[in-house]
Backbone bond lengths (Angstrom), bond angles and torsions (degrees), N, CA, C in turn:
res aa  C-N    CA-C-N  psi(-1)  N-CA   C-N-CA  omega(-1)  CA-C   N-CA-C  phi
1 X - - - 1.460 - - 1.517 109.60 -
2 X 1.268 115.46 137.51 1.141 119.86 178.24 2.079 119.84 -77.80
3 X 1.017 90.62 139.18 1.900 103.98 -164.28 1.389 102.93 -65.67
4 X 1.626 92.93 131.49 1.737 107.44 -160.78 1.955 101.15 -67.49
5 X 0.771 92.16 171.54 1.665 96.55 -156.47 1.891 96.55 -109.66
6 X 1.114 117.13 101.20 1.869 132.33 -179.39 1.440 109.60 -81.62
7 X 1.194 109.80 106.70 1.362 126.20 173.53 1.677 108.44 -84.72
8 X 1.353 97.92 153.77 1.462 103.38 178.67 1.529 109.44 -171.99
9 X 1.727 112.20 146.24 1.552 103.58 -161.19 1.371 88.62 -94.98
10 X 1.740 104.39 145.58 1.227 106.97 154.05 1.403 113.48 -139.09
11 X 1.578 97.91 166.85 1.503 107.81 -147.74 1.941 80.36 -108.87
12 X 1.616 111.16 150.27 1.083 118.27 178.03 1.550 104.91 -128.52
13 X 1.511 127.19 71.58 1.392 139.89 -154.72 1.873 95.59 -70.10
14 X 1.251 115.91 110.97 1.383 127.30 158.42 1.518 121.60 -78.47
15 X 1.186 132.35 -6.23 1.576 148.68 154.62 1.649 132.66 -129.52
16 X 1.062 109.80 160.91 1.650 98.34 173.64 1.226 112.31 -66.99
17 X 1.226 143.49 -23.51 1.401 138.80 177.10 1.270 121.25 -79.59
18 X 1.423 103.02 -31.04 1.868 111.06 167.43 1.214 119.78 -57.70
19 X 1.389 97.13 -33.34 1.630 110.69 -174.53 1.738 108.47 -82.35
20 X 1.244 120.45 -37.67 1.491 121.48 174.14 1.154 117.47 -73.93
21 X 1.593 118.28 -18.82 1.492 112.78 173.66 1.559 119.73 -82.79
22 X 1.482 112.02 -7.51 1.313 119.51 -147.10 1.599 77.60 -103.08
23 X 1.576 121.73 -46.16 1.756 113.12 -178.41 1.375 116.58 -74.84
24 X 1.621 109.18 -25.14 1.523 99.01 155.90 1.458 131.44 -63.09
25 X 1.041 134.55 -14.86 1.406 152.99 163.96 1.548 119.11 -76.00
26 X 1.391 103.88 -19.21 1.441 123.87 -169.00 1.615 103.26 -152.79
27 X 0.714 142.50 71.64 1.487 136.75 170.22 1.390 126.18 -44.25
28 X 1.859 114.44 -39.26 1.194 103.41 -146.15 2.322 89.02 -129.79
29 X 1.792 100.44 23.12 1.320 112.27 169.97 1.488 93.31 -57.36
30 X 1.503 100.75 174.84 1.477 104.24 -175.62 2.278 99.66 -118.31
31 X 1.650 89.70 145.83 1.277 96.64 -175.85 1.182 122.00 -84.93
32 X 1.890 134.01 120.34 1.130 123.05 165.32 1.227 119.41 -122.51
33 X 1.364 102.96 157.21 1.546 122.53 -171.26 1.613 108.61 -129.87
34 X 0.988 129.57 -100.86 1.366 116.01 167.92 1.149 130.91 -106.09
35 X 1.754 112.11 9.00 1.342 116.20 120.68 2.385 97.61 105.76
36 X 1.958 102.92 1.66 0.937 105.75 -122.97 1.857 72.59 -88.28
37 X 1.386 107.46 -17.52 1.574 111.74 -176.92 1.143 118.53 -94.65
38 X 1.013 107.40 -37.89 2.035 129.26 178.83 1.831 109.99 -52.16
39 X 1.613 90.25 -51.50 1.655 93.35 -177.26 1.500 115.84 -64.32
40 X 1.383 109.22 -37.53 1.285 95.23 177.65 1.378 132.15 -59.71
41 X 1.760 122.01 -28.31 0.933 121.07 -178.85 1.714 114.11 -90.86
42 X 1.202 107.45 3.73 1.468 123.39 178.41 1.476 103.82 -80.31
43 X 1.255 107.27 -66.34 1.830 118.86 -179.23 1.468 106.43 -55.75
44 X 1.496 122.29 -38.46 1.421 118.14 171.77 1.840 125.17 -84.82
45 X 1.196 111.72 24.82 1.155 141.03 177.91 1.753 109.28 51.74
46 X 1.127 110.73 -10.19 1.561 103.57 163.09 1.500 131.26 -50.73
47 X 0.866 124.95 -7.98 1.893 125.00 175.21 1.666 97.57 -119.66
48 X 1.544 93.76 121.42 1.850 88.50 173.48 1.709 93.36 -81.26
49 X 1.465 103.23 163.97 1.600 115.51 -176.74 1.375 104.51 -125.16
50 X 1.489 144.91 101.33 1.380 130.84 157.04 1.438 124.39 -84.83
51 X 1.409 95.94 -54.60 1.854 96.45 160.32 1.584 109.22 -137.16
52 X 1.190 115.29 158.68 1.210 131.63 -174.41 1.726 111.85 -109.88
53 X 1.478 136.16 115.96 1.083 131.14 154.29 1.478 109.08 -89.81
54 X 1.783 122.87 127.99 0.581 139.45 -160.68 2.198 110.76 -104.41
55 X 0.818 116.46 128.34 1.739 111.87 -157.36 1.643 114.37 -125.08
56 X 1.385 107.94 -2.43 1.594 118.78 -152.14 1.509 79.47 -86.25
57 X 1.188 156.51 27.69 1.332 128.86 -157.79 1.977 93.67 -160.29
58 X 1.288 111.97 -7.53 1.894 116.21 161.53 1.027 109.16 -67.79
59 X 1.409 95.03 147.13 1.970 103.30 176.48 1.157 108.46 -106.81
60 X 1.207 134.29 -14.32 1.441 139.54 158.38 1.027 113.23 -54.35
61 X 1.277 131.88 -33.48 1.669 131.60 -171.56 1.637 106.60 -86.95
62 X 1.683 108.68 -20.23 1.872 101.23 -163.32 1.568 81.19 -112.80
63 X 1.687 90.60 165.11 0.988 129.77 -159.69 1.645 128.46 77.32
64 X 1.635 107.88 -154.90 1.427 105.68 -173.86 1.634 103.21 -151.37
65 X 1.298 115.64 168.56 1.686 125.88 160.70 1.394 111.17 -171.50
66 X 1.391 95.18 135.09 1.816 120.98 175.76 1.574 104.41 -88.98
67 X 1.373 112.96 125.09 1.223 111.87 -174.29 2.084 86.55 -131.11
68 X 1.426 122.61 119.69 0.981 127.29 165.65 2.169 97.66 63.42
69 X 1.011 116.09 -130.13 1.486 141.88 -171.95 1.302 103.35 -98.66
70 X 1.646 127.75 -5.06 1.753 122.30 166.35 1.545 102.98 -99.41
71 X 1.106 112.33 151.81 1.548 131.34 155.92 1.123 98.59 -113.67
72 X 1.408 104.27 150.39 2.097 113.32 -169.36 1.267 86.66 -142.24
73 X 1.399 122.95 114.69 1.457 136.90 171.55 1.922 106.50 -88.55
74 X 1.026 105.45 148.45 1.187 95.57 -179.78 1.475 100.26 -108.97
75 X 1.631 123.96 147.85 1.588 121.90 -159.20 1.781 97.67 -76.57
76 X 1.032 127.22 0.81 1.831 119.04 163.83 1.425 108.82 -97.63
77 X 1.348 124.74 6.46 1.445 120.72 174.49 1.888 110.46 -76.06
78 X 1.249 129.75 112.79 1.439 137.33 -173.13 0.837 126.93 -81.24
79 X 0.863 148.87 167.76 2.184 162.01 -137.57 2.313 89.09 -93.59
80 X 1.385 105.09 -41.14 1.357 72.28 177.25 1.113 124.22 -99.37
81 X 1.432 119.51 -9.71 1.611 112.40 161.58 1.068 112.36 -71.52
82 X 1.595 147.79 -18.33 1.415 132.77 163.65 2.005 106.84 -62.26
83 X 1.456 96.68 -18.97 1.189 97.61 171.70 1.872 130.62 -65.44
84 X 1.110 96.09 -24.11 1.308 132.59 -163.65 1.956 98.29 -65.98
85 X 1.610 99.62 148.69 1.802 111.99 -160.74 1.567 90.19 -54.06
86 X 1.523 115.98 -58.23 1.764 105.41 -174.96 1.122 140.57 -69.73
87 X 1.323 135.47 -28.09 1.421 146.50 121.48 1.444 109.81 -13.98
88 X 1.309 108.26 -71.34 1.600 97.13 -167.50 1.353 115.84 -83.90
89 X 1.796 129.77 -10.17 1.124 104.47 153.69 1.580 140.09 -72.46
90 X 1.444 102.32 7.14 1.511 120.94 174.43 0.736 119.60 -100.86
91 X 1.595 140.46 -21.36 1.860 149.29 178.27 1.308 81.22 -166.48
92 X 1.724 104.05 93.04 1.485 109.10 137.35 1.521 143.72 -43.10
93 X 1.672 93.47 -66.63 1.177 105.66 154.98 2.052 124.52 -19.56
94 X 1.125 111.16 -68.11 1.455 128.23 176.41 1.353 111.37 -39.87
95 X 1.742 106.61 -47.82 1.630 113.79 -170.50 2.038 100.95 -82.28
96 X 1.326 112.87 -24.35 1.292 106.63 170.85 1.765 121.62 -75.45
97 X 1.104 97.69 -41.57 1.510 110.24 177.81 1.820 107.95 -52.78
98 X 1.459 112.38 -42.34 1.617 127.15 -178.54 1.278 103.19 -67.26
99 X 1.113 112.16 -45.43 1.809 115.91 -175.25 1.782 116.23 -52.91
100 X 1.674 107.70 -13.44 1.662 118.23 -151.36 1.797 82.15 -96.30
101 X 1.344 105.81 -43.54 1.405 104.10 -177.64 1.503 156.50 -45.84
102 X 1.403 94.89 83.78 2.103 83.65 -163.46 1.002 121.83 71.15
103 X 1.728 132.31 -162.21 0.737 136.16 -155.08 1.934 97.26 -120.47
104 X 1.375 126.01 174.19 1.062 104.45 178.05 1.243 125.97 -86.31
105 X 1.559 117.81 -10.84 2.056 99.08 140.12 1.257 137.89 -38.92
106 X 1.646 102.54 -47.02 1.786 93.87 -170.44 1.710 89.47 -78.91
107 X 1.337 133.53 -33.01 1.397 102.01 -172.86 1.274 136.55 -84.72
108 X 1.390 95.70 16.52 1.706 131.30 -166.53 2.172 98.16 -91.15
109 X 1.306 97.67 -31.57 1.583 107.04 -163.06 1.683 92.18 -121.60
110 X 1.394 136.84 -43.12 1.410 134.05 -164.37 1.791 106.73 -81.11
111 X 1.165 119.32 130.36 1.082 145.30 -160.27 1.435 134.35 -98.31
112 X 1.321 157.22 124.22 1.229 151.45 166.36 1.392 102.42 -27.11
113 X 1.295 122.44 -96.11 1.269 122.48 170.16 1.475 124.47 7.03
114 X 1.746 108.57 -84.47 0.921 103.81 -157.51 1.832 106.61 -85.11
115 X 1.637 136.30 2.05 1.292 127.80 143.66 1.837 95.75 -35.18
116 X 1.157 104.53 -81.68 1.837 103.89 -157.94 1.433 86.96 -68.04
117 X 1.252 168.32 86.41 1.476 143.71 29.98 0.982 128.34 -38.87
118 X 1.678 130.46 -53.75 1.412 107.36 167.06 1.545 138.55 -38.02
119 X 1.336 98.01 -36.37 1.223 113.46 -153.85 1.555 132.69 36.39
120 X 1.317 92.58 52.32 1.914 95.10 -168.82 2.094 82.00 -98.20
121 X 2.324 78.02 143.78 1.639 83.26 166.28 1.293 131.59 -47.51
122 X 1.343 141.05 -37.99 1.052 178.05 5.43 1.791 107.10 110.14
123 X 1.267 119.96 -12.30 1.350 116.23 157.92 1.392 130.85 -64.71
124 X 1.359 116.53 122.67 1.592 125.87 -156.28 1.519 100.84 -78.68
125 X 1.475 125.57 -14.89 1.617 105.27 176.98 1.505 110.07 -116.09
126 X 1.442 125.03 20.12 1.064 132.57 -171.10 1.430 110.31 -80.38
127 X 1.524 110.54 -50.92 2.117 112.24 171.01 1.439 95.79 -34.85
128 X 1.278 123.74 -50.57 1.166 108.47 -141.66 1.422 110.89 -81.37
129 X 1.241 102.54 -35.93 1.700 118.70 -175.91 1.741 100.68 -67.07
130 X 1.272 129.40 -13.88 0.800 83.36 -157.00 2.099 82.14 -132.48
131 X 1.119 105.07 29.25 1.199 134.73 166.36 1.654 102.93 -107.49
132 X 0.675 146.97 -50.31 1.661 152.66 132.08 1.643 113.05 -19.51
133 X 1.353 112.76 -38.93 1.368 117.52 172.47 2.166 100.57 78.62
134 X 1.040 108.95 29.53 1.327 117.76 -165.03 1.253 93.76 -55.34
135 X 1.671 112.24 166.25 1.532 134.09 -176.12 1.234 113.90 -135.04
136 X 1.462 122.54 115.22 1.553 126.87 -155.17 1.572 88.33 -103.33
137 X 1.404 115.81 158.85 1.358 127.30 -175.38 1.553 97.90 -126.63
138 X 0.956 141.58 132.05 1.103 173.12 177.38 1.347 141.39 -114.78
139 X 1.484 108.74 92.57 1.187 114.14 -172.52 1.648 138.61 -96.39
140 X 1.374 131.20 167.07 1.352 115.56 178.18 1.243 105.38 -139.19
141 X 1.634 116.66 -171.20 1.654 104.16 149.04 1.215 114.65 -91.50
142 X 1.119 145.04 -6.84 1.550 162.89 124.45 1.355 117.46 -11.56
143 X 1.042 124.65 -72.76 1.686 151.67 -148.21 1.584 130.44 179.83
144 X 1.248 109.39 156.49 1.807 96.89 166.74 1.911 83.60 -126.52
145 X 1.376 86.99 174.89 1.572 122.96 -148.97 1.952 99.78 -149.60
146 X 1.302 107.42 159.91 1.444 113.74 -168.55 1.309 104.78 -139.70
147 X 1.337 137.64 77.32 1.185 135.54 -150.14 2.072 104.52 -121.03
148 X 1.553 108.55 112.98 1.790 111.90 -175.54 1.022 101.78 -46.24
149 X 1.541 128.36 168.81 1.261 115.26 -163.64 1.918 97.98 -99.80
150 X 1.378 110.71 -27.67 1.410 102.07 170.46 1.878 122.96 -60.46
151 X 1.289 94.83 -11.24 1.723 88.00 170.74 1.852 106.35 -97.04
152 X 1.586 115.14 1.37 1.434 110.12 -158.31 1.588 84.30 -100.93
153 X 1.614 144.27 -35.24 0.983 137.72 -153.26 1.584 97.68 -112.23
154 X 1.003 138.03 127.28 1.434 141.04 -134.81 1.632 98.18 -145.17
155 X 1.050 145.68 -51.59 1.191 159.63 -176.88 1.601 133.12 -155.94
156 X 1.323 119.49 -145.25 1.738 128.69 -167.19 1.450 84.45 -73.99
157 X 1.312 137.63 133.04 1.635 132.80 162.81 1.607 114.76 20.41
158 X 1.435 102.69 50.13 1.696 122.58 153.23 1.261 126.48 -142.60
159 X 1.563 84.38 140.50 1.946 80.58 -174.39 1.382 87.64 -134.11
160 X 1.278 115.57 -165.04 1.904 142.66 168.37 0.960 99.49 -75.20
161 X 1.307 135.45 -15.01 1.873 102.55 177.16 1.457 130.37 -29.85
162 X 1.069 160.49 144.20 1.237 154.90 163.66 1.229 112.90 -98.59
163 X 1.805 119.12 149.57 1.462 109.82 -178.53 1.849 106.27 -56.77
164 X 1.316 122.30 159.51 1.407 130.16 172.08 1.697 114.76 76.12
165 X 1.763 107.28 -4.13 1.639 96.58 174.95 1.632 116.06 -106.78
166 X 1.263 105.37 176.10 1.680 95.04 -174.50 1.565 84.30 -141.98
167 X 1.369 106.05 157.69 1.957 110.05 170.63 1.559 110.30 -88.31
168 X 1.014 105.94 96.70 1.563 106.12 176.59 1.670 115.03 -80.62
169 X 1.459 140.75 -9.85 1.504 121.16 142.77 1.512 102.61 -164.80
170 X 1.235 95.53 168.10 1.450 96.69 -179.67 2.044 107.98 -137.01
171 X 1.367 100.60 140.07 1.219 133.78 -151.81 1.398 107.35 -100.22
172 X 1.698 146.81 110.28 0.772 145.07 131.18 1.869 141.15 -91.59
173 X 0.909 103.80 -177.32 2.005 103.86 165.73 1.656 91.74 -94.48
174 X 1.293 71.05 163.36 1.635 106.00 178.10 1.762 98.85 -125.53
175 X 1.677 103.61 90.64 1.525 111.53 170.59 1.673 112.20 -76.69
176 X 1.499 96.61 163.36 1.621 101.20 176.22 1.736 90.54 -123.78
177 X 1.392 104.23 120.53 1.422 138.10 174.12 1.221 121.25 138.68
178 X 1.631 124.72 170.95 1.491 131.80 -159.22 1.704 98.07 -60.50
179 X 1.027 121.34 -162.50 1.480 129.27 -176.36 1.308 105.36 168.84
180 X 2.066 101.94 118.13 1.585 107.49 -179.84 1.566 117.25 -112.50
181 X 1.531 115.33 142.84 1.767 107.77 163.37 1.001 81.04 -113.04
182 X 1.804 106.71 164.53 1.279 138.95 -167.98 1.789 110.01 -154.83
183 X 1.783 133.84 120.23 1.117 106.96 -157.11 1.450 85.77 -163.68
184 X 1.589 104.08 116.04 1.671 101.94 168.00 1.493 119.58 -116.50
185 X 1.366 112.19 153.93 1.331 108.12 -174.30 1.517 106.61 -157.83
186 X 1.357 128.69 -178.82 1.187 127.70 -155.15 1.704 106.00 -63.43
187 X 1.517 127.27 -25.58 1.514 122.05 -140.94 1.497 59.55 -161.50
188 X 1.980 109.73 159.99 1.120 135.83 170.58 1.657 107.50 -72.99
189 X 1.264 116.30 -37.14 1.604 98.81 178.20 1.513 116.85 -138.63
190 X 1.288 93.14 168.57 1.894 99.54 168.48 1.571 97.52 64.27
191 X 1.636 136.98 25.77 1.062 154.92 162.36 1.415 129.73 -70.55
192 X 1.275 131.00 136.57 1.527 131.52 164.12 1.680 101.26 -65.47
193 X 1.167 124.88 154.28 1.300 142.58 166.00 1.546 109.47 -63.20
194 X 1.686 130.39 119.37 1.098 136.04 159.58 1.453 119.95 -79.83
195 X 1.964 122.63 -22.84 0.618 148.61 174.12 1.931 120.52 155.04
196 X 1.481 85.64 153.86 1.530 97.57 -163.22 1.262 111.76 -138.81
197 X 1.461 89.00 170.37 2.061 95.03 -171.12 1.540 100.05 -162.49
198 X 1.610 109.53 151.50 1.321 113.62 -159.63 2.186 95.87 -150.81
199 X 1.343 103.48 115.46 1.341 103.98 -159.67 1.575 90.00 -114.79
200 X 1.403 123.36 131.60 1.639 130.34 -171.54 1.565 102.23 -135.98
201 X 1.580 112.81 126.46 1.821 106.41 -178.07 1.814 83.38 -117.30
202 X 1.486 97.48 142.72 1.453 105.21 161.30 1.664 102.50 -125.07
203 X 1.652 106.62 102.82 1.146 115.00 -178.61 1.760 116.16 -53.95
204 X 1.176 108.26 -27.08 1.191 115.23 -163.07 1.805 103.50 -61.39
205 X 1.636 112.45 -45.43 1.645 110.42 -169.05 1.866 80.68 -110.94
206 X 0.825 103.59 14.11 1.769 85.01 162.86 1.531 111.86 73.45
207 X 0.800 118.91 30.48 1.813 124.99 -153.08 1.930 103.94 -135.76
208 X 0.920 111.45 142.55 1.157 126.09 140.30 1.752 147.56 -106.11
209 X 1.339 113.68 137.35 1.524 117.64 -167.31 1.748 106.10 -85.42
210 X 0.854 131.98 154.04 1.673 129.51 152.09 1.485 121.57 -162.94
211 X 1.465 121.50 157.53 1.288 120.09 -159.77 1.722 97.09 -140.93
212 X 1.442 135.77 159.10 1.592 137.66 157.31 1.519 97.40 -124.35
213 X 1.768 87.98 130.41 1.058 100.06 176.32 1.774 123.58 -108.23
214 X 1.110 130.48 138.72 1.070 123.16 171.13 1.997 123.25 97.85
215 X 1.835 84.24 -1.24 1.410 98.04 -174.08 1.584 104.62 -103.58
216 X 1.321 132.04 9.57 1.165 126.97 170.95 1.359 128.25 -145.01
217 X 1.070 133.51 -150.10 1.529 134.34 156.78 1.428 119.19 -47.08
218 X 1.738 89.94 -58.61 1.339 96.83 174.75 1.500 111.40 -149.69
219 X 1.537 126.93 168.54 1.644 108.90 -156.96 2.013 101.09 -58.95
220 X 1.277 90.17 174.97 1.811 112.76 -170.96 0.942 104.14 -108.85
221 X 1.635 145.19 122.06 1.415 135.39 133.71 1.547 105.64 -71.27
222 X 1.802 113.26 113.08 1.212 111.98 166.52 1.580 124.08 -90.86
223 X 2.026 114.51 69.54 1.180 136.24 -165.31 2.105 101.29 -42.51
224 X 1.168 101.48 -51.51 1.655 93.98 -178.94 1.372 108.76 -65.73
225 X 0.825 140.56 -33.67 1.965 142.16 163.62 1.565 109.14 -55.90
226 X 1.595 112.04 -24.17 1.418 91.59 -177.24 1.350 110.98 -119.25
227 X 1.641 113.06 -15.12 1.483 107.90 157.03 1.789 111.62 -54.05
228 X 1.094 129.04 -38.72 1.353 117.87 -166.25 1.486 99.71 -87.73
229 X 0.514 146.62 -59.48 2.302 154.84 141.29 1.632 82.75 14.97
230 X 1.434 102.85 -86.27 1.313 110.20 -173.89 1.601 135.73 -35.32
231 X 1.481 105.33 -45.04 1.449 119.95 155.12 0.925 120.77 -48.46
232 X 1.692 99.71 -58.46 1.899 94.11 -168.02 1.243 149.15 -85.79
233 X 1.860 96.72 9.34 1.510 121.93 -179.67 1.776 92.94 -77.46
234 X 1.224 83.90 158.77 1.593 114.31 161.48 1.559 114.93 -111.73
235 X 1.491 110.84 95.38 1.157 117.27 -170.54 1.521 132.61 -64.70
236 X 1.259 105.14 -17.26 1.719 132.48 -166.03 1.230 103.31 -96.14
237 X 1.492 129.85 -24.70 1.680 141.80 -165.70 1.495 103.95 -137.71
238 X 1.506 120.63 -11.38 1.632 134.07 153.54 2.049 87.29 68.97
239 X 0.906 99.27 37.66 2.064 93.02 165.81 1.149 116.74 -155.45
240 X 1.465 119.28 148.15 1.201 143.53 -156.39 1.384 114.78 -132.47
241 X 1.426 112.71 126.18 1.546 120.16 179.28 1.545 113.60 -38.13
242 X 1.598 104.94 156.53 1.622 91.51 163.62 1.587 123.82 -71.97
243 X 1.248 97.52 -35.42 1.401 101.45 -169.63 1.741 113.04 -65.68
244 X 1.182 104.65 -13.48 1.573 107.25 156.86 1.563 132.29 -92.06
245 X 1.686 114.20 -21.29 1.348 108.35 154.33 1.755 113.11 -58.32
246 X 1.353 107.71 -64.17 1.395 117.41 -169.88 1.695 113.43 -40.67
247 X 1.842 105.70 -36.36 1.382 110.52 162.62 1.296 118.61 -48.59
248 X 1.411 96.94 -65.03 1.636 103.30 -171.32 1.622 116.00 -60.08
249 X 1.299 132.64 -15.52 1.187 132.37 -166.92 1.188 105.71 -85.11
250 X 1.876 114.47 -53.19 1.487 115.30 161.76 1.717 119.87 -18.90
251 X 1.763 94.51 -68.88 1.587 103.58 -166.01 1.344 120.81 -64.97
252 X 1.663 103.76 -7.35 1.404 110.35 178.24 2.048 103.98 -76.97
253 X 1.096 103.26 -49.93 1.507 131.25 -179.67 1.832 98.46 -42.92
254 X 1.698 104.64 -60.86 1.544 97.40 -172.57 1.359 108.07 -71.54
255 X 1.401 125.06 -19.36 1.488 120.58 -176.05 1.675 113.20 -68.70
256 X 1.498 126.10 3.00 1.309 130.74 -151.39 1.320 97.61 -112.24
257 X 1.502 135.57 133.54 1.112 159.01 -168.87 1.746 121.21 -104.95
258 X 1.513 111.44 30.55 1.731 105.52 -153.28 1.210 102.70 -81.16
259 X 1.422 117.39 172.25 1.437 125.21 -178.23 1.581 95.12 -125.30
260 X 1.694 117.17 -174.11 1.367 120.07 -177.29 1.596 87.80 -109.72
261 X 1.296 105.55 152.76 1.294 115.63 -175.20 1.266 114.48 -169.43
262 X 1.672 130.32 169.67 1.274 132.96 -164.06 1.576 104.85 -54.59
263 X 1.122 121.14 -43.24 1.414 138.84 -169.83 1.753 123.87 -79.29
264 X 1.342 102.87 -31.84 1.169 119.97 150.30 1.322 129.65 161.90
265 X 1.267 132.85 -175.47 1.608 135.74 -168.60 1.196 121.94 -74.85
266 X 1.243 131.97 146.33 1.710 119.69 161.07 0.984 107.57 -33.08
267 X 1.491 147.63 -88.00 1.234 163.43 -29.70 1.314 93.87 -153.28
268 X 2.134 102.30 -48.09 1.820 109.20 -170.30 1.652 95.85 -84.49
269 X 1.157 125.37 -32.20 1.954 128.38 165.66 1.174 136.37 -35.25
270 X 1.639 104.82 -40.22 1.481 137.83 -173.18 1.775 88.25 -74.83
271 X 1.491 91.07 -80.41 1.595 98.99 175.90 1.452 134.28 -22.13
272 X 1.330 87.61 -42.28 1.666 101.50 -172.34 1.695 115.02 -90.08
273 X 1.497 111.43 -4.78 0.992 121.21 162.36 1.204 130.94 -96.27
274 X 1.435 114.71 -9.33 1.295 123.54 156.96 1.337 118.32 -71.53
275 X 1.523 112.01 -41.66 1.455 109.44 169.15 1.472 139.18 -46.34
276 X 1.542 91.77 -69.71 1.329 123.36 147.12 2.037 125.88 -3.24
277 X 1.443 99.48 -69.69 1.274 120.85 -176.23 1.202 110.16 -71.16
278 X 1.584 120.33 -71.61 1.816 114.55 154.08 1.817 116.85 -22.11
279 X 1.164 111.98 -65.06 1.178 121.51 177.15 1.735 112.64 -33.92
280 X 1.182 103.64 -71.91 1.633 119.04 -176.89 1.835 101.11 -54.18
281 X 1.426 120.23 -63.85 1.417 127.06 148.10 1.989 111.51 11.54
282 X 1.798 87.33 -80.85 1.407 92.05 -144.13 1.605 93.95 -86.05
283 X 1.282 127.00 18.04 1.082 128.77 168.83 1.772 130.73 -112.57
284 X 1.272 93.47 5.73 1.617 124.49 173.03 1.372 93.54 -115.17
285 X 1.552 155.20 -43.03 1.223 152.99 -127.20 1.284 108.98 -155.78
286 X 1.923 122.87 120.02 1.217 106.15 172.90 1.750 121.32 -71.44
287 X 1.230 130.62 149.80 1.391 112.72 -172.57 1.643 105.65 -88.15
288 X 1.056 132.33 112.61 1.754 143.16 153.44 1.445 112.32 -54.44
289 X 1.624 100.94 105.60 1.331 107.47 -171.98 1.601 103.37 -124.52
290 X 1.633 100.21 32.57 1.721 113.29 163.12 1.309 107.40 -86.04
């Protein structure tokens, strides 16, 4: 017998308000954008579907604007416009992390946004965002709300969303210095994340940012790895002893939370985050081996 045929309404929101009225009416429809994460768990029958609000098609949500030292992404802006010359001369990092993603269909249709909806560990622009310390905006038909992104991502593919809200943009700095992603996985491309790392210098306070991705619940700022990073550069001559990368790589390594899994072991995660971090390191920093 041929398979009964499942109807379901969906809403095709042409504004942000179309779209907030349609989840107020429906709170707990499911949100798409380019649909590139959603489908999968749709076709694999894990996400029930009753109605669908549909979002890929607001103009409020696409595009971008630099206002002072923030860039404000809007959550329909996609993996290749973060790819894009102006974007990435403002958060490198961001435009490297996009580059890891799929193929250039899904990053043609997959979205800022909806990475930080999934909230899977395993999201390729998440180190960065949240090594950036980014600020998601959050909207309703109610109100909007301004929520960091380390209080928005909460666990394994959970965040704060609330039924009826959608992330309408998300807010970072605009640092002055190099900026590295770092990302291994089974095959060089079109790969899930085995683990990741995201290295950010803000020349200005002398400091460096960093995040691991894919080694925990949810990404890691390993703050004692980068307070000492930070110390131990030489900011004026931009290099750092070895014996302080090799430090810092350790502390990056113990800060990592991995589990064993289809993809791989704690043990090779840890490892690979030691690598990883040196790696990103010696490519922001010449290494001083006086």
């Amino acid at each position: 017998m041929p398979a009964a045929l499942i109807l379901m309404p969906v809403t095709v929101a042409r504004s942000l308000d179309h779209a907030l009225a349609a989840l107020e009416e429906c709170p707990e429809a499911i949100i798409l954008a380019g649909g590139t994460d959603v489908m999968v768990q749709v076709n694999r029958g894990s996400m029930p579907v009753d109605q669908v609000v549909a979002i890929g098609r607001i103009p409020e949500l696409q595009g971008w604007s630099r206002e002072g030292d923030w860039l404000h992404l809007g959550a329909g802006v996609t993996y290749s416009e973060m790819m894009g010359e102006e974007i990435s001369s403002m958060v490198p990092a961001l435009a490297q992390a996009s580059r890891t993603v799929g193929s250039p269909q899904i990053r043609n249709a997959g979205t800022i946004g909806g990475n930080l909806g999934t909230s899977s560990p395993a999201g390729d622009t998440l180190p960065t965002l949240f090594a950036l310390e980014a600020v998601l905006t959050i909207r309703s038909s109610t109100g909007v709300r301004k929520l960091p992104i380390n209080q928005f991502i909460v666990g394994v593919k959970q965040n704060a969303l609330q039924p009826g809200e959608l992330i309408e943009k998300i807010s970072v700095p605009v640092l002055e210095g190099p900026q590295e992603f770092c990302k291994i996985g089974p095959r060089n491309a079109m790969v899930i994340s085995v683990a990741s790392f995201t290295l950010l210098t803000d020349v200005k306070e002398s400091q460096v940012r960093s995040c691991l991705g894919t080694v925990g619940p949810v990404p890691i700022r390993p703050t004692e790895a980068e307070n000492l990073l930070s110390n131990g550069v030489n900011w004026e001559k931009n290099k750092v002893s070895s014996e302080v990368l090799e430090a810092f790589a350790s502390l990056c390594a113990d800060a990592a939370q991995p589990i064993d899994d289809h993809r791989g072991s704690a043990a090779y995660r840890r490892h690979a985050i030691k690598i990883l971090s040196r790696r990103a390191a010696c490519r922001i920093f010449s290494e001083d081996n006086s």
